[in-house]
C-alpha positions in Angstrom: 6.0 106.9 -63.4 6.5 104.9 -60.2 9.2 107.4 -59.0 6.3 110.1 -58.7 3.9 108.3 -56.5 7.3 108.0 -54.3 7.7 111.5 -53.9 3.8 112.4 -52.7 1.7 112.6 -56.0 -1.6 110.5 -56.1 -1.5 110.0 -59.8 1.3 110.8 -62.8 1.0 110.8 -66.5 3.5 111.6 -69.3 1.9 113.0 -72.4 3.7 114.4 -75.7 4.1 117.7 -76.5 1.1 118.4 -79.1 -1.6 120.5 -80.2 -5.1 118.8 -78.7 -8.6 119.9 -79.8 -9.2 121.6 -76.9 -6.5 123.8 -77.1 -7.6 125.4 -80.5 -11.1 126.8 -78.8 -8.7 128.5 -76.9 -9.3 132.0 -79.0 -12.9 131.6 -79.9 -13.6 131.2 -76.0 -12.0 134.7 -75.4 -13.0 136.6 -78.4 -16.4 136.2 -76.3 -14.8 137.9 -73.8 -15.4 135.0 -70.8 -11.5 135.6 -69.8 -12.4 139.1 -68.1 -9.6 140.8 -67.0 -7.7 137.7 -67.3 -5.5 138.9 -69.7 -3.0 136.4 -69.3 -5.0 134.1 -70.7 -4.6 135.7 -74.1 -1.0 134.4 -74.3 -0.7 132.4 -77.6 1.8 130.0 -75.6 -1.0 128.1 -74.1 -2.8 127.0 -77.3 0.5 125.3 -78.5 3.0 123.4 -76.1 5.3 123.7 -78.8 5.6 127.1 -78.1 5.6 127.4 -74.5 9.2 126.1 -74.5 12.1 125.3 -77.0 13.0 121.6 -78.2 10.0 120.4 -75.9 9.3 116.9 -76.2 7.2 115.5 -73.4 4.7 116.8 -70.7 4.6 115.0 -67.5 1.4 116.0 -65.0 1.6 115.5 -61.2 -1.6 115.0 -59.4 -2.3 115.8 -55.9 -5.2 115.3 -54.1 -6.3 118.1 -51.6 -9.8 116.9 -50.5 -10.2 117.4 -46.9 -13.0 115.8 -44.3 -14.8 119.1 -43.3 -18.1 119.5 -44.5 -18.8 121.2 -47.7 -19.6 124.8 -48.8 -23.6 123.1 -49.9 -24.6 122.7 -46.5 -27.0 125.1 -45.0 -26.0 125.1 -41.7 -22.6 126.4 -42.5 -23.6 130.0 -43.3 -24.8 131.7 -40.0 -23.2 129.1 -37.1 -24.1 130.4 -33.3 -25.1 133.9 -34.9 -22.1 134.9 -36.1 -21.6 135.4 -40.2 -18.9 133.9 -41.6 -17.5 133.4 -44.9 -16.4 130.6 -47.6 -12.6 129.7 -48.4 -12.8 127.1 -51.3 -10.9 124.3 -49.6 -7.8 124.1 -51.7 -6.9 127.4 -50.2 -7.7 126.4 -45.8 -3.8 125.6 -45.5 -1.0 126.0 -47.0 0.0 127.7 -50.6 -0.5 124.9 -52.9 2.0 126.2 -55.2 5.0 125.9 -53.0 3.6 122.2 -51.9 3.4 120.6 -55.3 6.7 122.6 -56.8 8.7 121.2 -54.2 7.6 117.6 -55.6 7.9 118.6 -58.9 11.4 119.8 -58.9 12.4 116.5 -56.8 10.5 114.6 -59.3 13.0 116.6 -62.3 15.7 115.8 -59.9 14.5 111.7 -60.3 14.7 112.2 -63.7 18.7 113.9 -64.0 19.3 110.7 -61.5 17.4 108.6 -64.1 18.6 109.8 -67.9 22.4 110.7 -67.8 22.2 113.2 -70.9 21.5 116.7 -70.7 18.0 117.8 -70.9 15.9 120.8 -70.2 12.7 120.6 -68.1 10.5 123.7 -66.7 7.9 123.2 -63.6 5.1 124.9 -63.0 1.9 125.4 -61.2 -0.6 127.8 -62.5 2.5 130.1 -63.4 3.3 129.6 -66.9 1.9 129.3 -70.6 0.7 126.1 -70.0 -3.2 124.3 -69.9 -2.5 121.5 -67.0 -5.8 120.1 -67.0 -6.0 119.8 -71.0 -2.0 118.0 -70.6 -3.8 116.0 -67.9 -6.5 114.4 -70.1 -4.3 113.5 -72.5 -2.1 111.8 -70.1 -4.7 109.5 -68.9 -5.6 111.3 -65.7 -8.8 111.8 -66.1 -12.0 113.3 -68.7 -13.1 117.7 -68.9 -16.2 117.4 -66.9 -19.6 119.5 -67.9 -17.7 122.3 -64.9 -14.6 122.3 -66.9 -12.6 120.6 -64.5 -10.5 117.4 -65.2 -12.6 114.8 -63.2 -10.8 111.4 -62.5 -13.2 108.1 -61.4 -11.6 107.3 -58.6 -10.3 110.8 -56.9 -13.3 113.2 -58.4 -12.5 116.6 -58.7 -10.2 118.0 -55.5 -6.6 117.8 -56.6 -3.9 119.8 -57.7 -2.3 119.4 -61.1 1.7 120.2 -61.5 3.2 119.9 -64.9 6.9 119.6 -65.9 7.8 120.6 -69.5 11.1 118.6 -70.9 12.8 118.4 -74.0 13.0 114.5 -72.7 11.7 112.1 -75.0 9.2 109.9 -72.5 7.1 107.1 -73.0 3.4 108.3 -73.0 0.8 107.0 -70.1 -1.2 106.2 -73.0 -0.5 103.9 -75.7 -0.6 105.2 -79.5 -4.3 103.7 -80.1 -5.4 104.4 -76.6 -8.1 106.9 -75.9 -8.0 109.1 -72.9 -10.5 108.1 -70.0 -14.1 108.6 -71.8 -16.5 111.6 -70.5 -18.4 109.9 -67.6 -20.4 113.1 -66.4 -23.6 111.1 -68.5 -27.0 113.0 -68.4 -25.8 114.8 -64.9 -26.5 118.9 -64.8 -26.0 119.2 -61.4 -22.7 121.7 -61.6 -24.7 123.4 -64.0 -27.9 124.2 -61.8 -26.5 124.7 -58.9 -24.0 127.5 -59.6 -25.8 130.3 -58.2 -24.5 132.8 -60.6 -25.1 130.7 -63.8 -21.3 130.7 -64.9 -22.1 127.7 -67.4 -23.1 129.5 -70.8 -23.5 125.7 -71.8 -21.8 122.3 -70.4 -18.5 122.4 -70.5 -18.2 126.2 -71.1 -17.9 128.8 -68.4 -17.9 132.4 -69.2 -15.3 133.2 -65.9 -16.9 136.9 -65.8 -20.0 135.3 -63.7 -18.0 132.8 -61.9 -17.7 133.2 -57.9 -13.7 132.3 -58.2 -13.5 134.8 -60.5 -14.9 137.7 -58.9 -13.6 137.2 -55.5 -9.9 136.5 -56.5 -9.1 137.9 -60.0 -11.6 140.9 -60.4 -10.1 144.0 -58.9 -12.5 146.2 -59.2 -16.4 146.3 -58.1 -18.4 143.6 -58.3 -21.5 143.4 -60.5 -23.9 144.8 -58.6 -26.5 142.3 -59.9 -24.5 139.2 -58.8 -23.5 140.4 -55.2 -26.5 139.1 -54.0 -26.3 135.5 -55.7 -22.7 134.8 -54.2 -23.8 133.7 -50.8 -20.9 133.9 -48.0 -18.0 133.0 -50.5 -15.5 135.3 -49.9 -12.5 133.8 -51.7 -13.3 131.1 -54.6 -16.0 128.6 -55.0 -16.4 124.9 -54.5 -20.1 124.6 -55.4 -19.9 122.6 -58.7 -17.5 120.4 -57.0 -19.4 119.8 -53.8 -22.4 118.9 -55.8 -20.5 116.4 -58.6 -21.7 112.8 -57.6 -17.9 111.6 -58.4 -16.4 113.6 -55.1 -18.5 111.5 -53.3 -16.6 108.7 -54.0 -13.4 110.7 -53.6 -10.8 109.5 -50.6 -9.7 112.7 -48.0 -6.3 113.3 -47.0 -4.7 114.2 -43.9 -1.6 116.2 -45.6 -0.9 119.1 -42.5 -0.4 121.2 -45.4 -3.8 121.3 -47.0 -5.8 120.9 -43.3 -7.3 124.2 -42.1 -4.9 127.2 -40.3 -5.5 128.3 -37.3 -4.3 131.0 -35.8 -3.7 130.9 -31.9 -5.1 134.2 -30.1 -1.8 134.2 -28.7 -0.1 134.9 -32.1 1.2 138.3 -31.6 2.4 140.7 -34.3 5.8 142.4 -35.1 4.9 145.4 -32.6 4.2 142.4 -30.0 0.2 143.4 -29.6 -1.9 140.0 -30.5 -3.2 139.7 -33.8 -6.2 137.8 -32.4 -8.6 138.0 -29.8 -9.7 134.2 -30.0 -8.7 131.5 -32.2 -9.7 132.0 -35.5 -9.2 129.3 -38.6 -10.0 129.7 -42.5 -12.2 126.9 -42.4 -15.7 129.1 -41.8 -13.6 132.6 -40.7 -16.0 135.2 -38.6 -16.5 137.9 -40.9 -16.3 140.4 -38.1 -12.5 138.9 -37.6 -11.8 139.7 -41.3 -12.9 143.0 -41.7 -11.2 144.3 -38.6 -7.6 143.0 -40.2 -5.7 145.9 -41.2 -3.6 145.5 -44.5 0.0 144.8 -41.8 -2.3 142.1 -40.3 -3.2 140.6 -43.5 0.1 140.7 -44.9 1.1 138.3 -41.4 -1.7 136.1 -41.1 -1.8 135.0 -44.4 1.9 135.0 -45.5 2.4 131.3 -47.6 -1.4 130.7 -48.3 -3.4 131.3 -51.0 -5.5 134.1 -49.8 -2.6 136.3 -50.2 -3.3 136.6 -54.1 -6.6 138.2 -53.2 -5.1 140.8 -51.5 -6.3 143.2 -48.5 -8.5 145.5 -50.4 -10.6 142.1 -52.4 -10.5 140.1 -49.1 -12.5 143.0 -47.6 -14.5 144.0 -50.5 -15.5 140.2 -50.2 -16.6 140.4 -46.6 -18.9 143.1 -46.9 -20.7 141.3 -49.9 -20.7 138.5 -48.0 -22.1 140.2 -44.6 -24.5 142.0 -47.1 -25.3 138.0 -47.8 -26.0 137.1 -44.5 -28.9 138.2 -43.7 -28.3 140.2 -40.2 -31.0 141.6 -38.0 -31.5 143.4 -35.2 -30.4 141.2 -32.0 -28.1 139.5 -34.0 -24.7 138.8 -31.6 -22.1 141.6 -32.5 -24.5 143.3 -35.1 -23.1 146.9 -33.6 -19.4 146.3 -33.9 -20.3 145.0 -37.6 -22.0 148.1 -38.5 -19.0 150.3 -37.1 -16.9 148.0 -39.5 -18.5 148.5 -42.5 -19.2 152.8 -41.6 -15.9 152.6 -41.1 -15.0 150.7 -44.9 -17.8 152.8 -46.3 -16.3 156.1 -45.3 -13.2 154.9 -47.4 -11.6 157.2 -49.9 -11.5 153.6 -52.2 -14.4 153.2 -54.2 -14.5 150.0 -54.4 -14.0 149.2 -50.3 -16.6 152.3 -50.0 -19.4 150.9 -52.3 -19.3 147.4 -51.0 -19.4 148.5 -47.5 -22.6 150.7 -48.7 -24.3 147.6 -50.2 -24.2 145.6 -47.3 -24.9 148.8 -45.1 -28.2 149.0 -47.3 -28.7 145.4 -46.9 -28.5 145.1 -42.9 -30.8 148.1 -43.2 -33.7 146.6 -44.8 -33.8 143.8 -42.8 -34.2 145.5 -39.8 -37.0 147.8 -41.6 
């Protein structure tokens, strides 16, 4: 669809409305319980299109890349810059809410399409918000192969993109032809998304039990963390990007400069609603000082991170993260700031939460054999 490359997707397909293999291992894969408290997941909308919307005909899936120049979360270097700990923000979420980005194209593109076909037809959007498996639509649209990580991976753009699908009772011409395959499964002999995830996530290739996955337990798990994986998430305090940073075909992948997907920054002159500043220096979600995050009270969250997708974390995870992530970071004694750190976390670990409290008192315990 030429008309969708015209409105700011890298790559579109148009797919019919069916049942696909991979959508029937939908209920074995949570009977086994690797959902977690995903219990949306569990809707039986998402193993048949069919049902996700009346008289549904045709699926059309927007792709948008998202992959950035800054370095990746792999490198050492990253973890402890000039003394200071900071933490992990899996790329897609260093600007702007991806959500609003790609539905704004998609409703334009539905808008092409009224222009286009003069009948009446229904057609739904959505990204990540309804009964719908984009990435499964995607393959079958010719966008790309389920790679060993479970992500769609495409030759030429790897892994880093967003995928947008519009549900229509519109009777389109499919990307692919009626004896054409979708793009064969080019991840070979390669393991490396499967070794390097720190937490072992991969119960096999191409299955991920989500209960051990880093995205999943810094965004979608409300409660406490396992205590027996704390220690193997590193600095991440909101998603992961490991087994994308290691696949060989993101390599190869070409970086945007979209504003809306580049790093915020917030100006130390920001100032809040009570006109007192928000910041002491300039501060950016690309590598944010830890110390920064945890002094953020839930008013200053709600500011700073209006429109992006941190906000889905919420306060209370986003600092439940940053003390596992301090706990990570190996601190010792004449480490720069390590006193107003420790008043952060006594602080968090005085909390009437229990979750806030026991991370705080992890990382507490942490610092404190170090320095022992």
């Amino acid at each position: 669809m030429e008309q969708a490359k015209s409105l700011g997707f890298d790559l579109c397909g148009v797919v019919r409305a069916e049942k696909f293999p991979e959508l029937q291992q939908t209920p074995e894969w949570l009977a086994r319980g690797y959902a977690g408290e995903m219990k949306y997941l569990a809707d039986p909308r998402r193993c048949d299109p069919q049902a996700a919307m009346p008289g549904i005909r045709s699926a059309v899936v927007g792709l948008l890349n998202y992959s950035t120049e800054e370095p990746l979360s792999t490198d050492p270097a990253l973890a402890l810059e000039d003394g200071k700990p900071s933490g992990w923000i899996s790329r897609y979420a260093w600007g702007d809410d991806y959500h609003d980005v790609l539905r704004e194209r998609l409703n334009a593109l539905v808008e092409s399409l009224r222009d286009r076909f003069m009948g009446p037809f229904e057609a739904r959007t959505y990204v990540d918000t309804g009964p719908v498996q984009e990435r499964i639509l995607a393959k079958y649209a010719g966008l790309g192969w389920l790679g060993k990580n479970t992500l769609l991976l495409n030759q030429m753009l790897g892994s880093f993109f967003f995928l947008g699908v519009i549900l229509t009772t519109l009777d389109l011409e499919p990307t692919l032809g009626v004896n054409e395959l979708p793009p064969p499964d080019l991840c070979g002999s390669c393991r490396r998304c499967l070794d390097a995830c720190p937490t072992q996530a991969f119960v096999e290739p191409y299955v991920m039990d989500a209960r051990k996955c880093i995205s999943y337990l810094t965004i979608e798990l409300r409660g406490t963390v396992p205590e027996e994986i704390r220690g193997l998430m590193g600095n991440h305090i909101f998603g992961c990007d490991i087994c994308q940073d290691v696949c060989p075909w993101n390599r190869r992948a070409p970086v945007v400069t979209m504003p809306q997907f580049q790093p915020r920054v917030f100006p130390s002159a920001q100032e809040s609603h009570a006109g007192t500043s928000l910041l002491p220096q300039d501060e950016s979600l690309f590598l944010p000082r830890l110390e920064w995050l945890l002094g953020l009270s839930e008013a200053d969250f709600r500011e700073l991170f209006r429109g992006s997708p941190v906000k889905r974390t919420k306060w209370r995870g986003l600092m439940r993260n940053a003390c596992i992530a301090l706990g990570n970071s190996g601190l010792r004694p004449g480490t720069a700031d390590l006193s107003r750190i420790k008043a952060l976390l006594d602080r968090l670990a005085a909390s009437e939460d229990q979750v806030l409290a026991e991370s705080a008192q992890w990382a507490l315990s942490r610092i404190q054999s170090l320095r022992e």
